[in-house]
N, C-alpha and C positions, 0 to 999 in steps of 0.2 A: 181663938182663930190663929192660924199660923202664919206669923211674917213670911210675907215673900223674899227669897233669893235670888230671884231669878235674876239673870245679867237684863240689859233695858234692849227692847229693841233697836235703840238707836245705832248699835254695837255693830248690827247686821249691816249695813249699807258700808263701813269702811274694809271688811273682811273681804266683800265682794269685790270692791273696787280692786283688792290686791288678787281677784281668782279663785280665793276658796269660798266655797260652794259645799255646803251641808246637804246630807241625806233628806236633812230633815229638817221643817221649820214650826214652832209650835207656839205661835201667835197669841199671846192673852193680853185681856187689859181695859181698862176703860175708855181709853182716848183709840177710838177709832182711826181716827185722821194719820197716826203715824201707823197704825198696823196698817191701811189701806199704803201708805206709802212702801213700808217694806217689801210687802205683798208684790209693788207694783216694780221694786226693784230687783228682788230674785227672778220675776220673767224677766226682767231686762236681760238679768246673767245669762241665764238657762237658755235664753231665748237662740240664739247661734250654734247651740249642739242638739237644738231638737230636729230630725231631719225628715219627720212625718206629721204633719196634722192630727194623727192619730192618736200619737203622744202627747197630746196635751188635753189634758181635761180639768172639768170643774165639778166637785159633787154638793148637794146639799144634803144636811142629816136627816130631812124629814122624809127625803124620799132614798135613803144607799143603806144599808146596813155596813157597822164601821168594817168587821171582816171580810164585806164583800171589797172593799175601797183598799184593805190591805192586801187583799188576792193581788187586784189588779195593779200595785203599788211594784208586787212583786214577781208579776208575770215580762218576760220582755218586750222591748221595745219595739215598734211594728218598726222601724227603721234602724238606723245603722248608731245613733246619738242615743242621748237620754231621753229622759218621758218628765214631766214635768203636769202633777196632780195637786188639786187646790182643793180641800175640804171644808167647805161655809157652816159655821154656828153647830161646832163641835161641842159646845155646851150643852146641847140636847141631849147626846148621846147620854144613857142612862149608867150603859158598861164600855168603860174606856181601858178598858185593863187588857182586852187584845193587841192594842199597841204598844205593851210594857216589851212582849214577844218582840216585836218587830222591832221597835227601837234600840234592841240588843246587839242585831247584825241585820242592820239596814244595807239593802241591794245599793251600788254605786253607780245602776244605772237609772235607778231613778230618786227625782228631787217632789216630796211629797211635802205640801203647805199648810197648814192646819191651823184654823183661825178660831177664836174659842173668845168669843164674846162677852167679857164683864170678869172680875176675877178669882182665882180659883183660893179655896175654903183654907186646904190644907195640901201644900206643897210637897209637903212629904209622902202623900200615900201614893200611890200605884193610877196611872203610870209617869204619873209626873216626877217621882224621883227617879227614874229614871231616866226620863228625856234628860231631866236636871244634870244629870250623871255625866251624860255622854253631851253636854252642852246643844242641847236641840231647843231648849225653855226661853222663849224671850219673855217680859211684860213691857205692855204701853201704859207709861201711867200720865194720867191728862196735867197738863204742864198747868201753871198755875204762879200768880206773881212774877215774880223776877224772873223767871225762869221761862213763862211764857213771852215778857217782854222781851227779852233776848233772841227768842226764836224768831218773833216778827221781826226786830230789828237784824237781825243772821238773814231769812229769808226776803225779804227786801235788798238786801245786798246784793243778796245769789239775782236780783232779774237786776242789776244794774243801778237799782237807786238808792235811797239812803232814807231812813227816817231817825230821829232823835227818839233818846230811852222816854223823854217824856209827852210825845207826842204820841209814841206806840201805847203809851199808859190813855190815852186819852181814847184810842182807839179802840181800844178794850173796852172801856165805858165807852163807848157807845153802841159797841157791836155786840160785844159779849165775850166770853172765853170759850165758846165753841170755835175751835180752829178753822174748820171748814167754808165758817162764816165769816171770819175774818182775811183768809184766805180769798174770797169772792170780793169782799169789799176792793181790800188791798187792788185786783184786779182790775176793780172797775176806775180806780184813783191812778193805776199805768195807764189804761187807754185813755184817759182823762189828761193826764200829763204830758204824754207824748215822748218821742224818743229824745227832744230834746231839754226836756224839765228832769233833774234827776230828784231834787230832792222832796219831800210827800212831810208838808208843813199842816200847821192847821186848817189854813187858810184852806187849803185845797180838798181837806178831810170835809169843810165847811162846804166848800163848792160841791163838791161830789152830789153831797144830800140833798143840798139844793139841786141841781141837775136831775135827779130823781124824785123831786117832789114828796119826799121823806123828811119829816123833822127827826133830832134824835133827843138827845136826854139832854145835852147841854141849851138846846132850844128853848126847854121844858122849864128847869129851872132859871134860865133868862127869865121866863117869861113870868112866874112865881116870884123870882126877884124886885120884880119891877113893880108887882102886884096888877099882873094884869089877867087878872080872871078871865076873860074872854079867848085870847090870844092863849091861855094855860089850857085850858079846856080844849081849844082846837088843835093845841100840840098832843096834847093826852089822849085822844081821841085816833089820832094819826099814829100815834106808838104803838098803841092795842091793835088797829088795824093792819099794823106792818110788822109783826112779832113779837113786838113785846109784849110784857105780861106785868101786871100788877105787882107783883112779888118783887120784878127788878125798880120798878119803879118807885115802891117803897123805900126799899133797899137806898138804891141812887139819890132819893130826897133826903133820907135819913144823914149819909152823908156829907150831903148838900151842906142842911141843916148845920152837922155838927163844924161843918169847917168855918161856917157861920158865926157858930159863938163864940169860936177863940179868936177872931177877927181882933174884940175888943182888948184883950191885953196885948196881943201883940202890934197893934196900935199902941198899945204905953207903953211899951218898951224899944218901941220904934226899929223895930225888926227890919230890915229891907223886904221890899216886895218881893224878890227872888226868892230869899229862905222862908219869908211870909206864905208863900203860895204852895210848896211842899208840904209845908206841916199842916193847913188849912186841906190838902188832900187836892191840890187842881193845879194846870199850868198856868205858867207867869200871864199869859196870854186872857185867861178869864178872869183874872184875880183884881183885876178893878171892878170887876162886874161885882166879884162878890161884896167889895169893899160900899159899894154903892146899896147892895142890896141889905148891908149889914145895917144901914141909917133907917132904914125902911123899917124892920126887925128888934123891937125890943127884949129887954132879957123877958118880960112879962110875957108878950106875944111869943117869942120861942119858946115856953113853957105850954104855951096853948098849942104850939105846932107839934111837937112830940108825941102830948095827947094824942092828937088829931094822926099822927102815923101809928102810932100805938095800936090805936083805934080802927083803923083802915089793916093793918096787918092781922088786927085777931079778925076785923068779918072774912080777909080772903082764906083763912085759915081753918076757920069753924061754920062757916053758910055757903050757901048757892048763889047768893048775891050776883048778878053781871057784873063783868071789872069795871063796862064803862058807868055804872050805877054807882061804884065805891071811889072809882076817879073822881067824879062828879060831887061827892060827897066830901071826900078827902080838899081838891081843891077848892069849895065853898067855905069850909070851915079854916083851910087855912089863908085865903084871901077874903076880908071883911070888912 
């Protein structure tokens, strides 16, 4: 498979801001959420020189043929401005090589956008080396670690407030790394805050959930910490029903778990709680929790719990099983 070259979408939005405006825009990539944003910023460009309604369209591939969509790319503009055409799930197209044509000597009166869902094999062939050529080829590649926590922490900025690198980490565990969603959250923790709270702490990440009568993952393991089966069960239960999936919640325990057992030496080494609670994987802010739950937890009984995730991972993997039938299972065997 052939490494991608492509420059990152992200590239597209500072080009704009300074007025250049490409022929052509050729959207790939995994992470949606920023191809939906650039998408949403070339109409912003475009949007002031188009001066017909008519000029602007949107195609999908299951119903245009692509050389019909290049006819009209290259026919002119029912008004006096540009024409401004958006082509949805370009990945379908079977033969994309009529655009190799067109991308050669694209018309400068119209801005043609072209979104291609998921990413492409081999960059080099037709017509992608050439978009690549004449710099038409962007990729969205889905952000991930450091690089997603920076974006929350960046975006959070841009609406006024502030969040810390290690509370956007905590934010991620609980929402997920789908941007979209994390994005929604964020939202609902500004209207939650008001104009005059700027800065989005735990506490208020806590409140939210509660406000919405949603447990999340941090609830979960409280409540396994504590070894309280009943109150575990009714967090797990609320997960499954609100998004989550067995897979993250394994995952999220496993974690747990592991930050669990180094608890005990770095207790003999008397680590401070600050660098204590890094390396154990959690903020300063849970990290008595874990301390508490580590007296609860022998090295024997973490041996049992592993199992018991081990376990719970290979049935969601190889059976039909209901999640909430392996929750239920998973959490019995590991509170006893």
């Amino acid at each position: 498979m052939a490494k991608s070259k492509a420059p990152s979408v992200l590239e597209v939005v500072p080009d704009l801001k300074k007025g250049k405006i490409k022929p052509i825009y050729y959207f790939f990539g995994e992470d949606s959420f920023n191809i939906d944003a650039a998408v949403k910023s070339v109409e912003n460009a475009v949007g002031p020189f188009i001066s017909s309604d008519f000029d602007r369209e949107t195609f999908y591939s299951e119903n245009k043929n692509l050389s019909d969509v290049l006819s009209i790319a290259s026919s002119f503009p029912f008004g006096t401005g540009k024409k401004l055409l958006i082509l949805k799930e370009a990945e379908k197209f079977k033969d994309k090589k009529p655009l190799k044509d067109y991308a050669v000597s694209p018309p400068d009166f119209t801005v043609l956008v072209i979104i291609h869902n998921g990413t492409i094999t081999n960059i080099s062939s037709e017509p992608f080396k050439t978009l690549s050529a004449n710099n038409f080829l962007f990729e969205s590649k889905e952000l991930k670690g450091k690089a997603l926590v920076e974006w929350i922490v960046t975006y959070t900025e841009s609406a006024g407030k502030k969040i810390s690198y290690e509370t956007a980490q905590v934010l991620i565990d609980i929402v997920g790394e789908e941007r979209g969603l994390i994005q929604q959250q964020l939202e609902k923790i500004y209207t939650y805050l008001g104009s005059d709270k700027k800065e989005i702490n735990i506490e208020s990440i806590k409140d939210i959930t509660s406000e919405l009568k949603q447990f999340n993952i941090f609830d979960l393991q409280n409540a396994i910490g504590q070894k309280d089966k009943a109150k575990a069960l009714e967090v797990a239960y609320n997960l499954l029903s609100n998004g989550s999936d067995m897979v993250f919640i394994v995952v999220m325990l496993t974690r747990y778990f592991t930050g669990l057992a180094k608890i005990s030496e770095l207790k003999s080494k008397n680590v401070p709680d600050q660098a204590a609670a890094r390396i154990v994987g959690t903020h300063p802010f849970y990290y008595k929790d874990y301390v508490k739950a580590r007296n609860l937890y022998s090295d024997s009984k973490l041996i049992e719990v592993f199992r018991a995730l081990l376990k719970a991972d290979v049935s969601i993997k190889t059976t039909s099983t209901d999640e909430k039938t392996i929750a239920t299972i998973l959490i019995s065997e590991i509170i006893q």
